[in-house]
DSSP file (Angstrom, degrees, kcal/mol; ACC not computed):
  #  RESIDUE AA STRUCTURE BP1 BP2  ACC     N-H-->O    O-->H-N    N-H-->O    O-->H-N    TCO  KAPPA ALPHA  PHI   PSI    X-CA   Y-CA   Z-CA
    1    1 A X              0   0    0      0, 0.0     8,-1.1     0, 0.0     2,-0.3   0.000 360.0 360.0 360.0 141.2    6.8   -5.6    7.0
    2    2 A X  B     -A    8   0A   0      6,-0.2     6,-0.2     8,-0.0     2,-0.1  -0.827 360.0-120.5-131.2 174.7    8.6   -5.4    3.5
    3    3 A X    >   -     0   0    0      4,-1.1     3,-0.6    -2,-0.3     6,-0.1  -0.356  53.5 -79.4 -97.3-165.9   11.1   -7.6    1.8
    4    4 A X  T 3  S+     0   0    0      1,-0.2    -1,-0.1    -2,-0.1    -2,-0.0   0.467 130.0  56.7 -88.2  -1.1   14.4   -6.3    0.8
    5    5 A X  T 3  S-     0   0    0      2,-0.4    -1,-0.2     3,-0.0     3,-0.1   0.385 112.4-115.8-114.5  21.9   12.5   -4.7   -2.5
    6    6 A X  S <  S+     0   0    0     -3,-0.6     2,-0.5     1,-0.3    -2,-0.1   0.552  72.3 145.3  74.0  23.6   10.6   -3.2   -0.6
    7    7 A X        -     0   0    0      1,-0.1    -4,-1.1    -5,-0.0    -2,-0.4  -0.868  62.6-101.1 -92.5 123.1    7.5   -5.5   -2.1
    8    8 A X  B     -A    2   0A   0     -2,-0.5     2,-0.5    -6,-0.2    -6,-0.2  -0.112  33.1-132.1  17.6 118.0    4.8   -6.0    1.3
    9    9 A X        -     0   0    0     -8,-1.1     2,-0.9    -6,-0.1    -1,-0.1  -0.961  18.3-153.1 -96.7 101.5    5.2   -9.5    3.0
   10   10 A X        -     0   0    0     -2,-0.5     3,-0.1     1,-0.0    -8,-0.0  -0.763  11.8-134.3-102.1  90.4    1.9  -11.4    3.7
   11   11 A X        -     0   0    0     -2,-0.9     4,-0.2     1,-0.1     5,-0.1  -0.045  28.4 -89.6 -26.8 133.9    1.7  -13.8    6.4
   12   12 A X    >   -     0   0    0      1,-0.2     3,-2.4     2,-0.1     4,-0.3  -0.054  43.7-115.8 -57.4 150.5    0.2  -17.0    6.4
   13   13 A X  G >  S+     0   0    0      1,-0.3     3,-0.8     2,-0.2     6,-0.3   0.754 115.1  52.3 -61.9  -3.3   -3.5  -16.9    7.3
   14   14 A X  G 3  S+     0   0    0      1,-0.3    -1,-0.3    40,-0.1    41,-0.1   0.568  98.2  66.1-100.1  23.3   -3.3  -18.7   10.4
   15   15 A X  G <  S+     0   0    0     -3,-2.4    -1,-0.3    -4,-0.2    -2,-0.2   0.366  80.1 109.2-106.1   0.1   -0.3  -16.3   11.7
   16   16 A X    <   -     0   0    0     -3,-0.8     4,-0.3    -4,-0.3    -4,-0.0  -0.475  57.0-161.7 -69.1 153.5   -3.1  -13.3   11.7
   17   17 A X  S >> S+     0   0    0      3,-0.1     4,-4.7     2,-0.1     3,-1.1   0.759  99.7  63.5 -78.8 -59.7   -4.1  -12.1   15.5
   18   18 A X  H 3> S+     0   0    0      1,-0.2     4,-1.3     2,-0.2    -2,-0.1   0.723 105.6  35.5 -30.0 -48.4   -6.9  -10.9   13.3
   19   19 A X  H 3> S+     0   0    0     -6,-0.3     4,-1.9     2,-0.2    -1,-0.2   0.698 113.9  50.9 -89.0 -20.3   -8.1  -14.2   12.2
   20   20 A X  H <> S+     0   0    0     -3,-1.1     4,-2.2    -4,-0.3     5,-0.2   0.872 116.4  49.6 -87.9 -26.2   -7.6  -16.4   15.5
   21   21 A X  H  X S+     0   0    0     -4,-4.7     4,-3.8     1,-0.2    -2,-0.2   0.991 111.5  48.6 -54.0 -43.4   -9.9  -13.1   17.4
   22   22 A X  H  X S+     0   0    0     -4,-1.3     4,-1.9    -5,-0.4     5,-0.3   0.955 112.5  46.4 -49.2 -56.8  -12.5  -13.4   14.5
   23   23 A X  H  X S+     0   0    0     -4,-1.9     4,-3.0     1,-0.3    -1,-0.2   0.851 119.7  40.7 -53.7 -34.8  -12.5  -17.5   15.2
   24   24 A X  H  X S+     0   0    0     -4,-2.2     4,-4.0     2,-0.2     5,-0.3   0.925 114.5  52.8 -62.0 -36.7  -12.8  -16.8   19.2
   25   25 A X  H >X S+     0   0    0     -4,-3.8     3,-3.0     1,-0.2     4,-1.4   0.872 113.8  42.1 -55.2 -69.0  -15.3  -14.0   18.6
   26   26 A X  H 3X S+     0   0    0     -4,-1.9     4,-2.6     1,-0.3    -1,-0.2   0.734 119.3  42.9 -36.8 -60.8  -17.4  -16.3   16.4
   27   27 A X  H 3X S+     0   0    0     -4,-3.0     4,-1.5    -5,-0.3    -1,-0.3   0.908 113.7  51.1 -59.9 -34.5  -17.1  -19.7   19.0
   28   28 A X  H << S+     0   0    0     -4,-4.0     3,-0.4    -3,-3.0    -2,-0.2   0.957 109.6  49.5 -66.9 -44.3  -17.6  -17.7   22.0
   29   29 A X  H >X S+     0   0    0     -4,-1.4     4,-4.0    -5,-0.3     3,-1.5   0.943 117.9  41.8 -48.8 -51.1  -21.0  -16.0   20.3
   30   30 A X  H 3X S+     0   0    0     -4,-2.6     4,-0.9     1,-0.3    -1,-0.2   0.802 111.3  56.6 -70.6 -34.6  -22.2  -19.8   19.4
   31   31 A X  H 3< S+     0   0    0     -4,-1.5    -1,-0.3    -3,-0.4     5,-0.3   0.270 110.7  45.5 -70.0  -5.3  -21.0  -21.0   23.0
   32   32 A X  H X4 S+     0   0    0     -3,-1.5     3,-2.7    -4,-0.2    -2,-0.2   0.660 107.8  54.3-133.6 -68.8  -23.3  -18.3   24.5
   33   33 A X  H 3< S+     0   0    0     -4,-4.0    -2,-0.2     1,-0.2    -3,-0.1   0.676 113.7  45.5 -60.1  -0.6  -26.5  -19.0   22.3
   34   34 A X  T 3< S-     0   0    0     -4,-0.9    -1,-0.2     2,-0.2    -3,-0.1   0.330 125.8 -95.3-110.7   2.4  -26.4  -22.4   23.3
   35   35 A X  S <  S+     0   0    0     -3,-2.7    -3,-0.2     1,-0.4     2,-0.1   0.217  74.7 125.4 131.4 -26.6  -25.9  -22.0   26.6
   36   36 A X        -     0   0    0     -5,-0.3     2,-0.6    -6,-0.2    -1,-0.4  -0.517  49.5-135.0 -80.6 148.7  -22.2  -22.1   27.9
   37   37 A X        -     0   0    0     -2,-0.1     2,-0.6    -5,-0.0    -5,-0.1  -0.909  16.3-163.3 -91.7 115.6  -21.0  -19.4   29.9
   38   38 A X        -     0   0    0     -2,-0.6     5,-0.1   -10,-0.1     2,-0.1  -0.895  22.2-130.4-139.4 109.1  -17.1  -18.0   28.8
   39   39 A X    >>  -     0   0    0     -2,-0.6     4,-1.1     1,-0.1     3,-0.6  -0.265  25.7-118.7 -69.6 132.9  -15.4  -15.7   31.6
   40   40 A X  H 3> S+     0   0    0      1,-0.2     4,-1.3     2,-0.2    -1,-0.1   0.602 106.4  71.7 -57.0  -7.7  -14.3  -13.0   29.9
   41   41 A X  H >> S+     0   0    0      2,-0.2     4,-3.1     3,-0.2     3,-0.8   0.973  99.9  52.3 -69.5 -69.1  -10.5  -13.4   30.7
   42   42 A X  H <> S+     0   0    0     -3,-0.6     4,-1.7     1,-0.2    -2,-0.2   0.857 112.0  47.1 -60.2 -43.9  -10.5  -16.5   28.3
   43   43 A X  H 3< S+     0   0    0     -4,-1.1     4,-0.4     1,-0.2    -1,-0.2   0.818 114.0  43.2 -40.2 -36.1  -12.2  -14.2   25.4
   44   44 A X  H << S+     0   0    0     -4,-1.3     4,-0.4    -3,-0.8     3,-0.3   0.971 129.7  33.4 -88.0 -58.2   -9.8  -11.2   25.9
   45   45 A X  H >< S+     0   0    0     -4,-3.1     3,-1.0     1,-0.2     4,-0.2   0.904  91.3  83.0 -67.8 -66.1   -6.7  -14.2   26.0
   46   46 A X  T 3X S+     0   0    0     -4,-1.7     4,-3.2     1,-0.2    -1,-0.2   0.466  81.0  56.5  26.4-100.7   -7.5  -16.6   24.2
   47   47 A X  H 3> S+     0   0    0     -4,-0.4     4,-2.0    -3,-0.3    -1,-0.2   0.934 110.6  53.4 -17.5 -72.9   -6.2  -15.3   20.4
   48   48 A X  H <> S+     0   0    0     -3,-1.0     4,-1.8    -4,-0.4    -1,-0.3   0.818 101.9  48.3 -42.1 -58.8   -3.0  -14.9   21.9
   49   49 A X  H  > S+     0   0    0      1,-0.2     4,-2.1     2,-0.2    -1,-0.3   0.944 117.5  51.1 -67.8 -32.7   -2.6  -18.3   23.3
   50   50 A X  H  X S+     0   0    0     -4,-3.2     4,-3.3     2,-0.2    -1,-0.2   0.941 110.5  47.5 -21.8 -64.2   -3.8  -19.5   19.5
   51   51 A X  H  X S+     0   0    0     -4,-2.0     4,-2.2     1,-0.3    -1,-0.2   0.731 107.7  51.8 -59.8 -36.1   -1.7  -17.7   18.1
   52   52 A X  H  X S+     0   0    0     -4,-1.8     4,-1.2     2,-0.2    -1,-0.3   0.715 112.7  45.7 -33.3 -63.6    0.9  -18.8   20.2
   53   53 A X  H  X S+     0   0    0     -4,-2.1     4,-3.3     2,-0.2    -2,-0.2   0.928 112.6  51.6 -74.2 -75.7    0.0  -22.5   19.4
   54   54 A X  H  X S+     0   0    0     -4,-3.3     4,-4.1     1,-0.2    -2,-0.2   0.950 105.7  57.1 -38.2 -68.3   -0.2  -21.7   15.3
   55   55 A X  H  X S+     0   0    0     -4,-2.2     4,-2.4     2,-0.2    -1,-0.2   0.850 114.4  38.4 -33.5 -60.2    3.3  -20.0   15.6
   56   56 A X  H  X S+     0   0    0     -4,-1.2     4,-1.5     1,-0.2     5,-0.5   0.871 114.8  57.8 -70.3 -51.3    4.7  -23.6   17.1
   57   57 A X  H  X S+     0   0    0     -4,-3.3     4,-3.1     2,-0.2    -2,-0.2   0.977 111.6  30.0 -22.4 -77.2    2.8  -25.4   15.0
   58   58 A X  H >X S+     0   0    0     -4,-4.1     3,-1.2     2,-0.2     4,-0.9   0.954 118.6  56.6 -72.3 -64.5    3.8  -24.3   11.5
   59   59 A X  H 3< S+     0   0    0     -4,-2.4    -2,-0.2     1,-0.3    -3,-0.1   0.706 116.9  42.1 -54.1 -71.2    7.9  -23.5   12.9
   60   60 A X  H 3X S+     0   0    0     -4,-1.5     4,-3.4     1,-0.2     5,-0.3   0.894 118.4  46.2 -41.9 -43.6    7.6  -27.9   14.2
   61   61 A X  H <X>S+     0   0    0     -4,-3.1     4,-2.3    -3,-1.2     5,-0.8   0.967 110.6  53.7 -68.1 -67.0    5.8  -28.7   10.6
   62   62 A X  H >X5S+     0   0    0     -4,-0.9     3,-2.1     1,-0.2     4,-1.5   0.591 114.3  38.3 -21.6-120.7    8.5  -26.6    8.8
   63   63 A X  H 3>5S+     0   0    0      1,-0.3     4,-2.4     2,-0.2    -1,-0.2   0.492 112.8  55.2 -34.4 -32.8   11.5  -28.6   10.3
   64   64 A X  H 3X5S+     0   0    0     -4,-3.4     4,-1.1     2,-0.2    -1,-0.3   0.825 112.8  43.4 -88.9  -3.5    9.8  -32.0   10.1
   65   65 A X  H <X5S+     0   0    0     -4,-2.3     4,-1.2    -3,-2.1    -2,-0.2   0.690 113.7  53.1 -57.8 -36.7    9.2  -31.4    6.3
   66   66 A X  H  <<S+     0   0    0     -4,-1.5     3,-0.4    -5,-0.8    -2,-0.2   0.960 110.5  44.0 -56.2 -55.9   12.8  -30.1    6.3
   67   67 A X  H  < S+     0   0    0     -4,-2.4     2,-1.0    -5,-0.3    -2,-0.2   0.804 120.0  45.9 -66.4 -94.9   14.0  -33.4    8.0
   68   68 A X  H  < S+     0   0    0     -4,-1.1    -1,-0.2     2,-0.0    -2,-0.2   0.289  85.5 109.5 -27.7 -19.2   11.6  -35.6    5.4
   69   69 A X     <  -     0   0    0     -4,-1.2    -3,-0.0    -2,-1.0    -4,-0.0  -0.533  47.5-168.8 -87.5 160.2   12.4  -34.0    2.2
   70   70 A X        +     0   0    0     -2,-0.1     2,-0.3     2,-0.1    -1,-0.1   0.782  61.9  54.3-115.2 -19.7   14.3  -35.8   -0.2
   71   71 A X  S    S-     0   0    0      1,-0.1    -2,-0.0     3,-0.0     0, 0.0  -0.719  80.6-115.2 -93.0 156.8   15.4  -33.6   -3.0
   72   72 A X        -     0   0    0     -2,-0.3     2,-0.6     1,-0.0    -1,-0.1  -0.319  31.7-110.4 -62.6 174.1   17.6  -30.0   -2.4
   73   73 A X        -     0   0    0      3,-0.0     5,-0.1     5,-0.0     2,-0.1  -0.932  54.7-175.1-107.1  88.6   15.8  -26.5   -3.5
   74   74 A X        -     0   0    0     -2,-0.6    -3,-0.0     1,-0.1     4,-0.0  -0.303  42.9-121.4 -67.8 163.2   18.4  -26.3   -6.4
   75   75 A X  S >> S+     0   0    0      2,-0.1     3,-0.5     3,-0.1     4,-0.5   0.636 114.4  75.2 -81.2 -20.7   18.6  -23.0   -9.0
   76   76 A X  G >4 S+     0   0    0      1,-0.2     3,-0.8     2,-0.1    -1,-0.1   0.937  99.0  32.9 -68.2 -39.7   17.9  -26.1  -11.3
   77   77 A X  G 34 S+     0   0    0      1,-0.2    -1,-0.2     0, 0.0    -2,-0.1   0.232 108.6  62.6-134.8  67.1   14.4  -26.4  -10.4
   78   78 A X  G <4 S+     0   0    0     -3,-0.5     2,-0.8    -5,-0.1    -1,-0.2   0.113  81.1 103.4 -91.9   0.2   13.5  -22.9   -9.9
   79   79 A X  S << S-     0   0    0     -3,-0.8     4,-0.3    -4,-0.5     6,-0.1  -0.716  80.9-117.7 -87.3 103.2   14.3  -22.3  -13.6
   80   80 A X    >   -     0   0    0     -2,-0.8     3,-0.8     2,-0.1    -1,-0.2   0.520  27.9 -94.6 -26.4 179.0   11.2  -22.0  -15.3
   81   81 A X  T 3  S+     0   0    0      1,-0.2    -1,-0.1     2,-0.1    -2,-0.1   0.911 119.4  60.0 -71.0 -33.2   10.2  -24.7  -18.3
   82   82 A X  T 3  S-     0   0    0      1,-0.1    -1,-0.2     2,-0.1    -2,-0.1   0.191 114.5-116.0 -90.5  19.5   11.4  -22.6  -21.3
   83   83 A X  S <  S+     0   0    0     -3,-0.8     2,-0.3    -4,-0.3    -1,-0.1   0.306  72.4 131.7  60.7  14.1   14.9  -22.7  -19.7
   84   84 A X        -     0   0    0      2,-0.0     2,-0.4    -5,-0.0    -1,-0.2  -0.563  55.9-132.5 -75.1 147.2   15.2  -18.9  -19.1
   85   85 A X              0   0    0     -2,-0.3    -6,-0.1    -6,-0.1   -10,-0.0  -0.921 360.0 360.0-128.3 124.9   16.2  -17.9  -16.0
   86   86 A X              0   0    0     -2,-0.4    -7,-0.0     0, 0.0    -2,-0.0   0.026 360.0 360.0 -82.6 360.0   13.9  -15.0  -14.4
């Protein structure tokens, strides 16, 4: 994905597929040397429904920070300190 300057848009970590498989791999491996058994359906799924879950997460935290904030995002403070405009 790019932005409209064509500068590469990097998702939050906890929106990677990459990162919620890694977390599964890693908990299912430790869940196995200790003893529990994890049907392979829930390995293979798993991520997804994470991801799933992460997605709903941050969009509900986004809107109730939206609702809770108290100032606007003005062009007055995004203008840097030396009063130059970017």
């Amino acid at each position: 994905m790019t932005s409209n300057d064509n500068t590469p848009i990097i998702p939050p970590w906890y929106l990677s597929r990459t990162v919620w498989a890694s977390i599964v791999a890693f908990l299912i491996n430790i869940a196995n040397q200790i003893g529990f058994h994890v049907d392979p359906f829930w390995s293979q799924s798993l991520p997804d429904y994470l991801l799933n879950i992460s997605w709903g997460l941050s969009a509900g935290f986004a809107i109730y920070l939206h609702i809770r904030s108290k100032k606007a995002i003005t062009k007055a403070l995004a203008t840097p300190s030396n009063g130059k405009s970017p």
